[in-house]
N, C-alpha and C positions, 0 to 999 in steps of 0.2 A: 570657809574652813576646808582643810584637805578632808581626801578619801581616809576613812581610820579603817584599819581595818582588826575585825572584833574577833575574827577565827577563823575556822575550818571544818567542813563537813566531810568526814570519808565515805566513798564511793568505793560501788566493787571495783578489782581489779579488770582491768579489757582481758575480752576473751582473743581476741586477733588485733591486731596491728587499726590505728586509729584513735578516736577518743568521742567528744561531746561537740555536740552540734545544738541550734534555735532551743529554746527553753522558753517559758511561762507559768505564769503563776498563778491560782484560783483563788483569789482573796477571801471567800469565804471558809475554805474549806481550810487554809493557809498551805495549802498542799503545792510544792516545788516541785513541773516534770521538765525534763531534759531527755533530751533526743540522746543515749549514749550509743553512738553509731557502731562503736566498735566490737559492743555484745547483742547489736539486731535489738534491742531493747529500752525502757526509756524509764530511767530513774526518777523514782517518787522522794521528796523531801520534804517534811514536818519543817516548815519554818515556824513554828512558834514553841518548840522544841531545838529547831538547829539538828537538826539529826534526818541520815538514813533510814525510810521507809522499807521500800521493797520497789523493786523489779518488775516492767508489766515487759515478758519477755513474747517472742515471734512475730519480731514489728522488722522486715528484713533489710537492712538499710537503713534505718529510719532517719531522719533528715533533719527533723523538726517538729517541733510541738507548736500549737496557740490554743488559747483558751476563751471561752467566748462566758461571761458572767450573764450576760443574758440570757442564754441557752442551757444554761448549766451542764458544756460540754466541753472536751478537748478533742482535738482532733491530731493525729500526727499525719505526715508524710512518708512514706514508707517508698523509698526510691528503687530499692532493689526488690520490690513484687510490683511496680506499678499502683500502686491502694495510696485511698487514706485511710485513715481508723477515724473511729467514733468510740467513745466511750462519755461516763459519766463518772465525775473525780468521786470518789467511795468507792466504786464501782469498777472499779479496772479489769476486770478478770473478765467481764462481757464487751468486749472489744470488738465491731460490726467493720466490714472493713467494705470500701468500696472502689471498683474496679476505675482507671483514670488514666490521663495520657501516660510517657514515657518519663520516667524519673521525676515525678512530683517532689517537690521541695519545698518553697514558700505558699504559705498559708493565708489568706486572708477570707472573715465571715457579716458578712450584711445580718444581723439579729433578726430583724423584723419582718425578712423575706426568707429566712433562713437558708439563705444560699453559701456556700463556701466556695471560693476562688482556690483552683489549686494550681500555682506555677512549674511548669513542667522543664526540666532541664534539657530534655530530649539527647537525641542522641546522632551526632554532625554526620554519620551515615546512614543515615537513617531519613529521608524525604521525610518533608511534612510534622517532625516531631516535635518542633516547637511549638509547645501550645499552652494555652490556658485550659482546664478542666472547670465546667461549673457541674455544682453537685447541689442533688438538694436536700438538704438536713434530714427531712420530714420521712421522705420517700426513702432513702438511704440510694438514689440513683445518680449517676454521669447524667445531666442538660442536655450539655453542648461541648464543643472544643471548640478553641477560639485561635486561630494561625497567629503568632505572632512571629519579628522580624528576628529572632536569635534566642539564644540560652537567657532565660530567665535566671533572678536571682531570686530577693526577697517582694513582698506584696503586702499593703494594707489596705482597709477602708476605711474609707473619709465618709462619714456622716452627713455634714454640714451637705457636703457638696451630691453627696451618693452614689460615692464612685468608688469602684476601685484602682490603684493605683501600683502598677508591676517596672520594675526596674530591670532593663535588659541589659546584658552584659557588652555586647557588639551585634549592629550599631549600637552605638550608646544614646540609650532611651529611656525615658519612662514611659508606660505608655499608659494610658486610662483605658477602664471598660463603665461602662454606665449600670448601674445596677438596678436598672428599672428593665434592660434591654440587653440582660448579661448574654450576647450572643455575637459581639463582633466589638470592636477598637473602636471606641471613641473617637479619641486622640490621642496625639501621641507629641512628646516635647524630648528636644534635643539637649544629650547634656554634654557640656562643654567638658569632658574630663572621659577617663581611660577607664571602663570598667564598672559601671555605676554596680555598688553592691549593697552594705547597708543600710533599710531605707525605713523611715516612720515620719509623722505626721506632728508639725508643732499647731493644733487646732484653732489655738486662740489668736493664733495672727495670720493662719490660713497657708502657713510654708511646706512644702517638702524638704524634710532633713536628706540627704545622698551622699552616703561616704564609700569614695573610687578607687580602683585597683590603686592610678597611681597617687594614692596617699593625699587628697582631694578631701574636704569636708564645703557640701554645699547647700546652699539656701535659696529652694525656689517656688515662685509664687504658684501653687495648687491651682489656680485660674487659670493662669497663663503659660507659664512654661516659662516666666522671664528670671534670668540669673539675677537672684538676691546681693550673693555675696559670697567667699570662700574663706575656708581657715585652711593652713596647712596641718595633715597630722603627722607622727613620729614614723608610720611606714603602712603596707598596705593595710587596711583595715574590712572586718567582714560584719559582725552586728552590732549594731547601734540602737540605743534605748533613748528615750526621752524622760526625763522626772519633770512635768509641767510647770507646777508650784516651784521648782528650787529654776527652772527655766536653763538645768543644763541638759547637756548631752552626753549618755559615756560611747566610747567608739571603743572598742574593742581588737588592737593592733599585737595579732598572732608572731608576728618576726618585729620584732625583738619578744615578746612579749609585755604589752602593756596597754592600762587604759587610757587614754588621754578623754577628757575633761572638759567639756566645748560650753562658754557661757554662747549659747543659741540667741540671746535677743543685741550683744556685744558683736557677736560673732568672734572669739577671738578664744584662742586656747587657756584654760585655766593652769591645768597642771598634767603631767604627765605619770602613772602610778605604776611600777614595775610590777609584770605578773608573774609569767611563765610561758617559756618558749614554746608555741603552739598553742596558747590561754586564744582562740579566737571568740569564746560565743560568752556571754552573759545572761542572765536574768533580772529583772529590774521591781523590785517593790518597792512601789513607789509611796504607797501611804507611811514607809515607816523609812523611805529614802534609805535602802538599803540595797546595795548589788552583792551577786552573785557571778562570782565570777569562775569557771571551769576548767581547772589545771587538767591535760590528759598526760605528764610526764609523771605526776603525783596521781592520777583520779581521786581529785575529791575538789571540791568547791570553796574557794577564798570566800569571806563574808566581808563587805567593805560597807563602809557609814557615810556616809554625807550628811552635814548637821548645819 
């Protein structure tokens, strides 16, 4: 079945020029946050209401949200002070922020070691600025920084394997860091396409999903680094979510605006779903296979169904 889409949530208006960045979701609490880059703040959502919370505002830049169910924490990116934030969803208003490379952006957290990966965008005059920041939960401190070969993008962790997993823009890389030994590259695997951006994990068959500047959807083996397979998408695309159970993909394509629809175990594009020019980032509940999709020429949030 297509994407239905069931409504709309309003969002404040931007305070300056921009919109909505990386989002996530706390399934217990049902609490939707969204990096709204453009008010330095990151919007709270009641999904089991569908409705506008409130505002965890002095977040400068913010880049991005993840949420870790383990830890019962979120953390954002806050690219324009160098931090991450910590908080605990209820709790928003005690926001701990800790100091990290140059322009952190993508998020990824190991539970069990409570370490959090923060991919640093850096800054191309700036020697040395590409890097990974490891942090540790506990301690609220910076590890280590970890050199890597370019601008980061997005980052997960992989369980099975215990790794994290960082997507570079040029060279085009993914690169691995070992999360037993968060202090230097693994390895690192070569991807065949222009721009690798965004990137998440299909667990049960052990792939890296990579959707690339030049409009690339790719599939590759987490062991190896060997090309799976490609879909083409409608144009560049920036985040991409996986729904396991339903075994698609939404990718999230800012120019035109739209979602394309990737059957991941097929490899082949389902459907295409028109958003909003500049709709790049989503949120994914996947227990109730509903996206969230972030208009910033409207601010407010598409509600779309998968059934």
């Amino acid at each position: 079945m297509p994407l239905r889409l069931d409504g709309y949530v309003a969002l404040p208006a931007h305070h300056e020029p921009g919109g909505f960045d990386h989002a996530a979701i706390h399934e217990r609490s049902r609490r939707l946050y969204v990096a709204h880059t453009a008010n330095d703040a990151v919007d709270v959502i009641d999904c089991a209401a569908e409705r506008f919370v409130r505002s965890i505002d002095n977040l400068k830049a913010v880049a991005g949200v993840l949420v870790s169910e383990e830890l019962d924490c979120a953390f954002t990116s806050n690219r324009g002070e160098d931090t991450v934030g910590i908080f605990r969803p209820g709790a928003e208003d005690d926001v701990q922020k800790v100091k990290v490379g140059v322009k952190p952006n993508g998020l990824a957290v190991d539970p069990t070691r409570k370490i959090l990966l923060a991919a640093n965008v850096g800054d191309p005059a700036t020697p040395g600025s590409f890097t990974l920041s490891v942090v540790d939960v506990a301690a609220r401190t910076m590890r280590a920084a970890i050199p890597v070969p370019g601008r980061t993008r997005w980052a997960i962790y992989d369980a099975r394997r215990d790794r994290f997993f960082v997507n570079i823009a040029d060279p085009p890389r993914i690169v691995a860091v070992a999360a037993e030994d968060p202090g230097r590259i693994a390895t690192a695997y070569e991807v065949p396409a222009v721009g690798p951006h965004g990137l998440d994990l299909d667990a049960d068959t052990g792939r890296l999903l990579c959707a690339s500047d030049d409009g690339q959807f790719l599939a590759l083996d987490a062991a190896t680094g060997r090309l799976l397979g490609t879909v083409q998408l409608s144009g560049p695309p920036d985040v991409i979510f996986l729904d396991p159970s339903l075994s698609r993909c939404y990718v999230a394509v800012g120019d035109p605006g739209a979602i394309d629809v990737i059957d991941v175990r097929a490899m082949r594009r389902l459907e295409c779903v028109a958003t909003e020019a500049g709709a790049h980032t989503t949120a994914l509940d996947a227990s109730r296979h509903r996206l969230y999709v972030f208009l910033p020429k409207t601010h407010r949030a598409a509600v779309l169904t998968d059934a």
